[in-house]
C-alpha positions in Angstrom: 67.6 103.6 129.7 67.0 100.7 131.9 70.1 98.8 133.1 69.3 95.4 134.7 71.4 93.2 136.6 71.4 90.0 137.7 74.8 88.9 138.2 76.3 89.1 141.8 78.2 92.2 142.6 78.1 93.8 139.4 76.0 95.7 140.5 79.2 97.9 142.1 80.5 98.3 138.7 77.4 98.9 136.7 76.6 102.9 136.3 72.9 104.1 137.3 70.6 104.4 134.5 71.1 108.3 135.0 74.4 108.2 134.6 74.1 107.1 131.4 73.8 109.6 129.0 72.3 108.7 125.7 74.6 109.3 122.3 74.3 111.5 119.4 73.8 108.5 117.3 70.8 105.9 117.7 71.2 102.4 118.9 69.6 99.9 117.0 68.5 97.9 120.2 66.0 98.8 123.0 67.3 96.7 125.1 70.4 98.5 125.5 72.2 98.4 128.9 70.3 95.0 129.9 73.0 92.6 131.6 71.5 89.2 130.9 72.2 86.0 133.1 72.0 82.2 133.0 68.6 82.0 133.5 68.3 83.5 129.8 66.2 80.7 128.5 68.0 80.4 125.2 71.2 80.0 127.3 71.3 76.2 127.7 71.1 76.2 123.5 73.8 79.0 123.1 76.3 76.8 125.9 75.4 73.1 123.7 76.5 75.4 120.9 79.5 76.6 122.1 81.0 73.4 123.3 80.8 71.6 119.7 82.5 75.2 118.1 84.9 75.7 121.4 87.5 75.6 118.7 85.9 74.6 115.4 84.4 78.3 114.7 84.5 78.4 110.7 85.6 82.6 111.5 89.3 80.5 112.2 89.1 79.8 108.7 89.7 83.5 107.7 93.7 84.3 107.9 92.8 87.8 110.0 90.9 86.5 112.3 93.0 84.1 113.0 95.6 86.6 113.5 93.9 88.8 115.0 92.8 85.6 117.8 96.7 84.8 118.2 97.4 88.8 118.9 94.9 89.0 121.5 95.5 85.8 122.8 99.3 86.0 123.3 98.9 89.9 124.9 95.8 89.5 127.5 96.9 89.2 130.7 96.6 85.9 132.5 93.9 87.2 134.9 91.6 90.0 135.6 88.6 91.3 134.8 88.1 92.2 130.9 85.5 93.7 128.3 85.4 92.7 125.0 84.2 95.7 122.9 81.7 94.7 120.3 81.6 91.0 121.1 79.0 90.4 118.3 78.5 86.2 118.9 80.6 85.9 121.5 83.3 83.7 120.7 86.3 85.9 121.7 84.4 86.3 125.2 83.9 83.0 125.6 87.4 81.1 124.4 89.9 83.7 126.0 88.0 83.6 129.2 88.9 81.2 131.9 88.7 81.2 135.8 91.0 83.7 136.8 90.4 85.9 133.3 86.7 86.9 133.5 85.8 88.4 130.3 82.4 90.2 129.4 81.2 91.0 125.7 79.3 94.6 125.0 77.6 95.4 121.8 74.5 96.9 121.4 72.8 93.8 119.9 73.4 90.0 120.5 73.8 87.8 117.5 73.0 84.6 120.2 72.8 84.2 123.6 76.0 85.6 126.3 77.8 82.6 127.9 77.6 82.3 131.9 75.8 85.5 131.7 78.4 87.8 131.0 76.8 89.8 128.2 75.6 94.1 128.6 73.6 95.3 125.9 74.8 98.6 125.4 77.0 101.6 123.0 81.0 101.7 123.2 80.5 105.6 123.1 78.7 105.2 126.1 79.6 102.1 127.7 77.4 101.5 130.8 80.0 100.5 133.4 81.9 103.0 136.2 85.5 104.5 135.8 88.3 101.9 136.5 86.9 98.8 136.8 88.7 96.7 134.2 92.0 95.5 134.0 91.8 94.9 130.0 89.5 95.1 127.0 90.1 94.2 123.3 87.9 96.1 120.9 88.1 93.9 117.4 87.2 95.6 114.0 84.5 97.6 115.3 85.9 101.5 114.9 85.7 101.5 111.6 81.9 101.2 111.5 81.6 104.3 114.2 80.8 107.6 113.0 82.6 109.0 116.1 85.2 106.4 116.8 86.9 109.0 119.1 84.5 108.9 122.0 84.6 105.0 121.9 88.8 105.3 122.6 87.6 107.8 125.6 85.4 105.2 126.7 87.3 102.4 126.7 90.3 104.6 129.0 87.6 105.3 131.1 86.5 102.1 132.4 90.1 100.8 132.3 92.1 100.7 135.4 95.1 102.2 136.0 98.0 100.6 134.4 95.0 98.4 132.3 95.6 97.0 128.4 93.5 97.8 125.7 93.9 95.9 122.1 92.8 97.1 118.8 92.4 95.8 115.6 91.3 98.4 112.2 91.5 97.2 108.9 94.5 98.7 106.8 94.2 101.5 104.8 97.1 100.8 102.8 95.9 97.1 102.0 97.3 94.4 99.7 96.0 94.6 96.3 94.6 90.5 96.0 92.6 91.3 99.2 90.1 93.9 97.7 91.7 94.0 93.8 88.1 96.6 93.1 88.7 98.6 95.8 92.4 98.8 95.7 92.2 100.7 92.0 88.7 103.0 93.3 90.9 104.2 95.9 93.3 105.7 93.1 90.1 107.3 92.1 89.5 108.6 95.3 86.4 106.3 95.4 85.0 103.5 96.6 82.1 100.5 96.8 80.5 99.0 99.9 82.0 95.9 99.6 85.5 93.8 100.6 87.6 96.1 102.9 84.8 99.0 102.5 81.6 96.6 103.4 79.9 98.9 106.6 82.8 100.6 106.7 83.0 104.7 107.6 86.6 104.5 106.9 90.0 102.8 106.9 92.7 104.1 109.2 96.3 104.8 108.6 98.7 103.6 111.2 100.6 107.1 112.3 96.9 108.5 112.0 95.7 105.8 114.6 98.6 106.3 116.9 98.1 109.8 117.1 94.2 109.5 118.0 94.8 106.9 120.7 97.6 109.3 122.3 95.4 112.3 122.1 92.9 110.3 124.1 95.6 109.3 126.8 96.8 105.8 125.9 100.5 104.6 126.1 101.2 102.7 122.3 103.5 99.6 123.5 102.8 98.1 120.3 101.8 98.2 116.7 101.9 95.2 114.2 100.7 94.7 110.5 98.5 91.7 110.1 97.7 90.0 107.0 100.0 90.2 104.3 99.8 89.4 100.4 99.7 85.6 100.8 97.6 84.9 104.0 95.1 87.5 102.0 94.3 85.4 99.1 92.3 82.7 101.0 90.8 85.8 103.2 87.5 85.7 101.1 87.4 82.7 99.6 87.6 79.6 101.2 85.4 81.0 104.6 82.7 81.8 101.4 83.2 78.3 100.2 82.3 76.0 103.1 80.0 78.2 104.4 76.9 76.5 102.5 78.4 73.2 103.8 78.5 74.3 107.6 76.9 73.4 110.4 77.0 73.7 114.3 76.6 70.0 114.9 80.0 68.5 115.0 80.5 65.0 112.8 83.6 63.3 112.3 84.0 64.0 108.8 83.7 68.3 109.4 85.9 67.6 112.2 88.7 66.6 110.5 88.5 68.4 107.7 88.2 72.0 110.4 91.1 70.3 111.7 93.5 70.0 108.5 92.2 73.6 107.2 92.8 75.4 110.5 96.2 73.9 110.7 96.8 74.9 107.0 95.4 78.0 108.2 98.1 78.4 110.7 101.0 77.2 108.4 99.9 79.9 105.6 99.8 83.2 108.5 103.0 81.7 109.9 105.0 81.8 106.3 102.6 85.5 105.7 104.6 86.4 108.6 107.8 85.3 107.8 107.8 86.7 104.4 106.0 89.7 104.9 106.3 90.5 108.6 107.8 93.6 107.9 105.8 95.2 105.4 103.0 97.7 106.4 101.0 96.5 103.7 98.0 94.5 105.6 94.8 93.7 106.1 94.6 95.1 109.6 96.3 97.2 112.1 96.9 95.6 115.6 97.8 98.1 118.4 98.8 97.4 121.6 97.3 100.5 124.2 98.2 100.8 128.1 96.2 103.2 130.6 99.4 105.5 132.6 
């Protein structure tokens, strides 16, 4: 495993090739542990990109990742240096960081092109950096697809400093019934399709299970929350589906505007979710709030 950098300094933080064990489970990349910079050529694209969707990302259209955007956003600390685990396309990595929060997105493929540089090709079971050299890391709907979710948790309090936060987000196994209505009676069966709340999924997680896991593996829990109640749920699926067609990077006036009065609705219908609902563990996902003692 070749890990390549080109990023002053990280160097220090960066384990050696042969400290980097390879997992049980492939990695469908074989690029993995490859830290890419700004001379990426595609990088000039990806940053164009990423100014017109700075905050006009159709995702903000889906009530849980909204919430899941506000959760991390109102819990990060307001500087440091952070690891966002399973970054996918970079848009967490990019809007949360700033220049005293410098934030770097892992995942073991790239669906575009890091921003400033800050992306490592690599596995969450085996994350190719030293002990202790974060002060946060959010890890965003991406257990649920790992066979051995476990040793991704001992990761993560590995590379976190002392005294470091760690958010995660796992969809709900006790979910509202309008969110995945199939699903939702299969489970009665004790089945289930690939599809909704099951699509790539290994499993769902129950919240007292999750808090047990992430204490075995030596995390503090300072807080859990239920995101994504019965009403925010039924435009989860929908309305993201419907514009989608209709969406483009290039910014006009007209898809401004309209971003614009959806998001806000957006906003309005997780704020009244909350109100209503806020106390119900019936959700979509599972937010937890993890600290390194």
């Amino acid at each position: 495993m070749n890990v390549v950098c080109f990023i002053r300094n990280w160097d220090k933080v960066l384990r050696k090739p042969e400290e980097v064990q390879n997992t049980q489970e492939k990695v469908d990349s074989d690029k993995e542990g490859c830290v890419y910079s700004l001379h990426t050529p595609q990088i000039k694209l990806f940053m164009k990109i990423m100014k017109n969707m700075k905050d006009f990302s159709l995702k903000r259209l889906a009530p849980s990742y909204e919430n899941r955007y506000q959760y991390v956003l109102e819990n990060l600390p307001k500087k440091g240096r952070g690891l966002d685990v399973g970054c996918k396309d970079f848009y967490f990595t990019h809007n949360l960081a700033n220049k005293k929060r410098k934030i770097f997105g892992l995942d073991v493929q790239f669906r575009s092109s890091p921003p400033l540089g800050r992306g490592v090709l690599g596995d969450c079971r085996n994350i190719p950096f030293k002990d202790n050299v974060f002060d946060f890391l959010f890890c965003l709907e991406v257990l649920e697809h790992l066979k051995s979710d476990k040793k991704c948790l001992k990761e993560m309090w590995r590379v976190l400093r002392k005294g470091g936060i760690a958010i995660v987000s796992v969809p709900n196994k006790n979910f509202p019934f309008i969110y995945d209505p199939l699903n939702y009676f299969l489970k009665f069966l004790k089945k289930k399709v690939d599809f909704g709340i099951w699509k790539d999924h290994e499993r769902l997680y129950d919240f007292s299970q999750l808090i047990k896991m992430c204490e075995k593996v030596g995390f503090w829990v300072e807080d859990v929350q239920f995101k994504t109640h019965y009403l925010a749920s039924l435009f989860e699926n929908y309305l993201p589906s419907l514009l989608k067609p209709h969406y483009q990077f290039k910014k006009t006036c007209i898809l401004e505007r309209l971003f614009k009065t959806l998001h806000g609705f957006i906003r309005f219908l997780v704020f009244c979710d909350g109100i209503l609902f806020g106390k119900s563990k019936t959700s979509v996902s599972i937010m937890i709030k993890l600290r390194k003692l």
